[in-house]
Phi, psi and omega in degrees: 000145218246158168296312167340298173340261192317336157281124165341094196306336149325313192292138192235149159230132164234181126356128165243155194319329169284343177263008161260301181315332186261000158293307215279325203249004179044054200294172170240051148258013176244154170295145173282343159295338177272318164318338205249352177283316221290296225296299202300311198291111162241033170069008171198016179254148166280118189310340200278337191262345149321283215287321194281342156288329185285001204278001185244354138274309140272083189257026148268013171263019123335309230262305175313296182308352208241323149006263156323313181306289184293358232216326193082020190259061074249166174178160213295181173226316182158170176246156151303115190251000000 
């Protein structure tokens, strides 16, 4: 079982104010696969239907995100009811 699995389907991410700046400022302490995760979370797609498109180009990105997460540049928002 994969992490992807194991996220909710439900968990929404969006961007955090610190994680814009750093889109904006295109910083290069992010990789460009954590750029291009960072770029997709807009607060309303289920973070679970990201990573499961991204998984067959990229299938370190659970890995990214938890990344993002320890970093402060994304966080949960709410889930979908």
């Amino acid at each position: 079982m994969s992490l992807t699995d194991t996220l909710s389907p439900d968990l929404i991410h969006h961007r955090t104010e610190k994680g814009q700046l750093a889109v904006a400022q295109s910083t290069r302490l992010l990789s460009p696969e954590a750029l291009r995760l960072l770029l997709l979370f807009n607060g309303f797609t289920p973070t679970r239907h990201l990573l499961t498109r991204l998984q067959s180009d990229m299938p370190e990105a659970p890995k990214v995100l938890a990344e993002l997460e320890q970093m402060g540049l994304v966080r949960t928002v709410h889930t979908v009811h």
